[in-house]
C-alpha positions in Angstrom: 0.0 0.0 0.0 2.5 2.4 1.0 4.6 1.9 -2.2 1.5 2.6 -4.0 1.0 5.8 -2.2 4.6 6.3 -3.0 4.5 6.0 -6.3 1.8 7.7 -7.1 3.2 10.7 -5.3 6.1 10.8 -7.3 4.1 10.8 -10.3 2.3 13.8 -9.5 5.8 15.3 -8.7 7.3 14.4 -12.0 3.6 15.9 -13.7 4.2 19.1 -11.7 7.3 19.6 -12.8 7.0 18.8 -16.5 4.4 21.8 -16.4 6.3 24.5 -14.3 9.0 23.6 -17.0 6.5 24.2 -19.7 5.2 27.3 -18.2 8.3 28.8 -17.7 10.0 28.1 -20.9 6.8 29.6 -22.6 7.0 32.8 -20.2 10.7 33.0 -21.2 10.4 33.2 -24.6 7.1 35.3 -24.6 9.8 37.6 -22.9 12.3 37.5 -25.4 10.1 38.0 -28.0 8.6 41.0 -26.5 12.0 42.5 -25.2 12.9 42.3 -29.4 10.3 43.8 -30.5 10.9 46.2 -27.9 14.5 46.4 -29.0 13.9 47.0 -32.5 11.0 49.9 -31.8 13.9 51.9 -29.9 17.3 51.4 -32.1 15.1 51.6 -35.8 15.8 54.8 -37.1 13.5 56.4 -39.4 14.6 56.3 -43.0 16.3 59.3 -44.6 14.1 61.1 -47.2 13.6 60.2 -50.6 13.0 63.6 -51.8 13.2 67.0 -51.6 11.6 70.2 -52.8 13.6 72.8 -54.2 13.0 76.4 -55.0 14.5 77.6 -58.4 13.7 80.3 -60.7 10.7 78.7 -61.8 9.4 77.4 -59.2 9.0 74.5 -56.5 10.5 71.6 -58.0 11.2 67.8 -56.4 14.5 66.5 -56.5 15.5 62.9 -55.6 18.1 63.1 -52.5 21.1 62.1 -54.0 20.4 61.5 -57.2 21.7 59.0 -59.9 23.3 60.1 -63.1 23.4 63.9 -62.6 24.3 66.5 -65.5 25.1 70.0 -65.0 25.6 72.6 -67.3 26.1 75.6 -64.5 29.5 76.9 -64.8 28.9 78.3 -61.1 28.1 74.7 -59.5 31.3 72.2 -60.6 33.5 73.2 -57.9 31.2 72.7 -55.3 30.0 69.2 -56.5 33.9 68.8 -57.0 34.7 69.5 -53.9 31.6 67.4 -52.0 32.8 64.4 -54.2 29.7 64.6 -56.4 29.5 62.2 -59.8 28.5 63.8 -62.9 27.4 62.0 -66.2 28.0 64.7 -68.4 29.2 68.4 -68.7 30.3 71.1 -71.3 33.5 71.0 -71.2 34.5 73.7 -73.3 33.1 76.4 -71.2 35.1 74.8 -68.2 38.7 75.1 -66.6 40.7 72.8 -68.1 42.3 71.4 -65.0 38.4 70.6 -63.5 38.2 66.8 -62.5 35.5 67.0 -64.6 37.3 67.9 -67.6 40.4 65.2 -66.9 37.7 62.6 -66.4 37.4 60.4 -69.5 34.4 58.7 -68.1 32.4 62.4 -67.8 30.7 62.9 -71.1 31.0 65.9 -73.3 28.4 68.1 -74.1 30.0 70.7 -75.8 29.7 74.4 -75.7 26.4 76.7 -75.3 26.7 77.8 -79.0 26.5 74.1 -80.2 25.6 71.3 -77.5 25.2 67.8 -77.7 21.5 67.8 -76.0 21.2 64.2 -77.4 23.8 63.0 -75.3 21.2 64.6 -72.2 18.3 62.0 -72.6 21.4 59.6 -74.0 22.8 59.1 -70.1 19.1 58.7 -68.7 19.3 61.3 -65.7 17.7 62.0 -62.6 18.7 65.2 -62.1 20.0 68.1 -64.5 20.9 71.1 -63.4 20.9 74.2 -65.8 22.3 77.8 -65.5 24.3 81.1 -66.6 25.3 79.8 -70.5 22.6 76.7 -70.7 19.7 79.2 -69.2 18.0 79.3 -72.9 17.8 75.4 -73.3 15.5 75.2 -69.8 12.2 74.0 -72.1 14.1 71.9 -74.4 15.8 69.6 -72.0 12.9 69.5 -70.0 11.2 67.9 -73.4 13.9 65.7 -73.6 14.4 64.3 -70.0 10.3 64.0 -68.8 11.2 61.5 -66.3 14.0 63.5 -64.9 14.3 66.6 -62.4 15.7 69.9 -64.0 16.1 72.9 -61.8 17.0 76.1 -63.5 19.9 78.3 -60.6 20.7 81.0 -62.8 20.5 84.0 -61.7 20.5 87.5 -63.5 23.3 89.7 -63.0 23.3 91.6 -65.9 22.8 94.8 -67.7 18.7 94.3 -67.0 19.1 93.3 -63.6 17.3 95.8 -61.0 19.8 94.9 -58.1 22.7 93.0 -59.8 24.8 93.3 -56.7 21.8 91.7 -54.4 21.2 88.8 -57.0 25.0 87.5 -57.3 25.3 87.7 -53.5 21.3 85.8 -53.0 21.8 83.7 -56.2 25.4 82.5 -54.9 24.2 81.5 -51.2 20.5 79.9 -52.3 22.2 78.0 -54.8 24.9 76.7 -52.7 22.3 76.0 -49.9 20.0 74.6 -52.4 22.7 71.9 -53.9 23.6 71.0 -49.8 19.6 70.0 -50.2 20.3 67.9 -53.0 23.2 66.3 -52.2 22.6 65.8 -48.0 25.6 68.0 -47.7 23.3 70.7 -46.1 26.0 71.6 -43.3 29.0 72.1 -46.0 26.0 74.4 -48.0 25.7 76.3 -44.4 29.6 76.7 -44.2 29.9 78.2 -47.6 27.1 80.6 -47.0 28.5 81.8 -43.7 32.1 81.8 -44.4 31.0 84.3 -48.0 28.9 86.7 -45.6 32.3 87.4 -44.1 34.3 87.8 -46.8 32.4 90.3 -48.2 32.1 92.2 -44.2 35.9 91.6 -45.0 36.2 93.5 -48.3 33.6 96.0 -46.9 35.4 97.3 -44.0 39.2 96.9 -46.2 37.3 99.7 -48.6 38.0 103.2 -47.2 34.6 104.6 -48.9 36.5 107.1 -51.2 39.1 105.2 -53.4 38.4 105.2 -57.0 37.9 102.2 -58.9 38.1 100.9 -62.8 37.3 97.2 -63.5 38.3 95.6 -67.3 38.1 92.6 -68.9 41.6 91.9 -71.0 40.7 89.7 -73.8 42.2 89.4 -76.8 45.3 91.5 -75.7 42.5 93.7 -75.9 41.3 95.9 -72.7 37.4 96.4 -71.9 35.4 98.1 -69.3 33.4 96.7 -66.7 31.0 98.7 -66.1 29.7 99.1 -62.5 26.3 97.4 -62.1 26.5 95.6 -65.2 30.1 94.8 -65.9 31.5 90.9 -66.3 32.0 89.6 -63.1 33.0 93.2 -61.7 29.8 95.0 -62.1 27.6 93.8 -59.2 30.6 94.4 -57.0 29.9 98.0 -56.8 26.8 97.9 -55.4 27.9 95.1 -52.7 30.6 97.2 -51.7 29.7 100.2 -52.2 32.9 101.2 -54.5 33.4 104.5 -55.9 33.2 104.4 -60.3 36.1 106.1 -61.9 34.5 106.3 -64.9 30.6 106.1 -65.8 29.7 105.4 -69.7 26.3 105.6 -71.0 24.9 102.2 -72.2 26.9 100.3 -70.5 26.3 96.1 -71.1 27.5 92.8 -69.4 29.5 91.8 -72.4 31.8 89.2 -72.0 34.8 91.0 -73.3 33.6 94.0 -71.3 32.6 97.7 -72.9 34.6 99.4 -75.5 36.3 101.9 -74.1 39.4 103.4 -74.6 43.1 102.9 -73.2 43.7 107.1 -73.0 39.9 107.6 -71.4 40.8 104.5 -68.4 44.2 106.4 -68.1 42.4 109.7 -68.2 40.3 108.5 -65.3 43.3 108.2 -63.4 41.7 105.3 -60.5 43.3 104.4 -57.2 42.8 100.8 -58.5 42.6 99.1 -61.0 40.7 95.2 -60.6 41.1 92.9 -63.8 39.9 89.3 -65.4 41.7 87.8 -67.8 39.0 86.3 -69.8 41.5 83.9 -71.8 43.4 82.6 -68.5 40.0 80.4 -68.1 39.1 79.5 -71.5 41.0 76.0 -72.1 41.3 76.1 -75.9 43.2 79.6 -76.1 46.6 78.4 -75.9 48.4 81.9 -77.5 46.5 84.2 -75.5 48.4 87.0 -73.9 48.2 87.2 -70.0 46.2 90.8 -68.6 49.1 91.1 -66.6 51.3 91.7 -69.4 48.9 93.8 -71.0 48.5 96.0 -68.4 52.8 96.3 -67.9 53.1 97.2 -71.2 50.3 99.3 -71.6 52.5 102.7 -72.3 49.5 104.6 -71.2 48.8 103.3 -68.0 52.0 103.3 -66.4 51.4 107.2 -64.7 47.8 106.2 -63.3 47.6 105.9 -59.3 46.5 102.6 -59.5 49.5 101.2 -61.6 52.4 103.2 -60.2 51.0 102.3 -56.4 50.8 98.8 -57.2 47.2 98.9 -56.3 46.0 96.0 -58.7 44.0 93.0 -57.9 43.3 90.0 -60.8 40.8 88.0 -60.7 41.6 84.1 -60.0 42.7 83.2 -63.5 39.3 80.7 -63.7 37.0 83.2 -63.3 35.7 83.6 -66.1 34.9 80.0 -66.3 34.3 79.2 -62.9 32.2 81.4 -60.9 31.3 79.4 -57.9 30.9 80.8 -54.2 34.7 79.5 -54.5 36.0 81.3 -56.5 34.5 84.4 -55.2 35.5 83.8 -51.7 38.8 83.3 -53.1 38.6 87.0 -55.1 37.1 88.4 -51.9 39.9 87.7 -49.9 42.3 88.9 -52.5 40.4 92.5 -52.2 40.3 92.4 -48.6 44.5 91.8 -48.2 45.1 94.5 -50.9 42.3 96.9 -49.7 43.5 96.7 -45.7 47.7 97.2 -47.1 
């Protein structure tokens, strides 16, 4: 009887335990499961965005975040995609400094100059994004026609001649655009950098410029010597209103040429200005391979050698890509240029 009882107690035992085993193996990995799931709702990170809407001079546009197969034609954009280690498919290349990695880059397509481009080779490389501006500005329709599928933002901005505050758009046009591009390419805090470090070059330049100091701008092209005009000038023009420069010479008509204005030699001399700021226009275009440097066109200039600006040394060139290459680089770099020879 008793090893009945016995053994019947010890089967209930071995039953009990079987089931608190059972129970707590199920409780355990009800546990684990939850504290995964809980896991996973804390560390997930939300996913970057796809998109992004952009403001250009047409309007709101969406732009893929870092986009595949991108094409600019804006001279004022390749340094800064340069420098942020940004592909490109395809660029003019003629219009571009010949030492740009986008020129020495076999694999970068070709699209050839403003006057005669390749807008085949466009829908050819199957883009997401093309950018347009400054030389490419007139082909905003067509390449839209050509590339439905594909974003196109327009970031020219008008500097020129017909431009109500010329100086106000290059300094807007240059930050927005740069800002803009950081959008584009999730480089928003390099964009911000630019932006701030070009507000203080011009505060620089600003407070270098004693308020009173003549000025005359050319354009040397062509061993030739043109006037940029303040307010519409090449590259110079705008400058006057931004810093508030003094003209040494005013001309009626006066246009945003390329070469500058034709004015001449005896009238800049006759102007006599404290300085004299120059671009070489052929120092930046890569096929001119005989052109003759400003610098020497300015020494050897019989009639210039008595003006102020000349016999005090007070005479600033433009980076020798500037004509080419007018990104917020290559402005910071000419700002700081004026600044150091303004302050001496």
């Amino acid at each position: 009887m008793k090893k009945s009882i016995l053994k019947s107690t010890a089967i209930i035992a071995a039953v009990a335990m079987m089931l608190t085993a059972c129970s707590n193996s199920s409780d355990t990995a009800t546990e684990t499961t939850r504290a995964t799931e809980a896991e996973t709702t804390t560390t997930a990170e939300p996913e970057a965005a796809l998109t992004v809407e952009i403001t250009d001079v047409h309007g709101t546009v969406t732009v893929p975040v870092n986009p595949k197969n991108v094409i600019s034609l804006d001279n004022r954009t390749y340094e800064t995609l340069s420098d942020w280690g940004i592909k490109l498919v395809a660029v003019p290349k003629g219009v571009m400094p010949a030492d740009s990695p986008y020129v020495t880059d076999e694999s970068v397509q070709d699209i050839g100059n403003h006057r005669e481009p390749n807008l085949e080779l466009i829908a050819a490389a199957d883009p997401e994004l093309v950018i347009i501006g400054q030389r490419f500005a007139s082909y905003y329709e067509e390449i839209k026609e050509l590339v439905p599928n594909a974003a196109v933002i327009d970031l020219n901005f008008d500097v020129s001649e017909e431009a109500d505050t010329p100086g106000e758009n290059l300094v807007n046009g240059l930050k927005d655009s740069t800002v803009t591009l950081g959008k584009i390419f999730d480089k928003n805090e390099e964009a911000e950098q630019l932006a701030a470090d070009f507000d203080k070059a011009i505060e620089a330049v600003k407070s270098a410029y004693n308020g009173t100091d003549t000025v005359m701008s050319v354009v040397v092209s062509g061993g030739n010597i043109g006037f940029s005009a303040p307010g519409s000038g090449r590259v110079w023009g705008p400058m006057y209103e931004v810093f508030g420069w003094v003209s040494a010479l005013d001309i009626n008509n006066a246009t945003s040429d390329h070469q500058g204005d034709d004015v001449s030699v005896e009238a800049i001399a006759q102007s006599n200005p404290d300085w004299l700021f120059v671009l070489d226009r052929d120092a930046a275009v890569s096929s001119t391979t005989d052109a003759v440097p400003a610098q020497d066109v300015i020494d050897n200039s019989p009639a210039l050698q008595n003006i102020t600006a000349v016999s005090e040394g007070h005479i600033v060139y433009a980076p020798a890509d500037t004509y080419t290459n007018e990104s917020i680089q290559t402005y910071l770099e000419l700002f700081g240029d004026l600044a150091k020879a303004l302050a001496e």
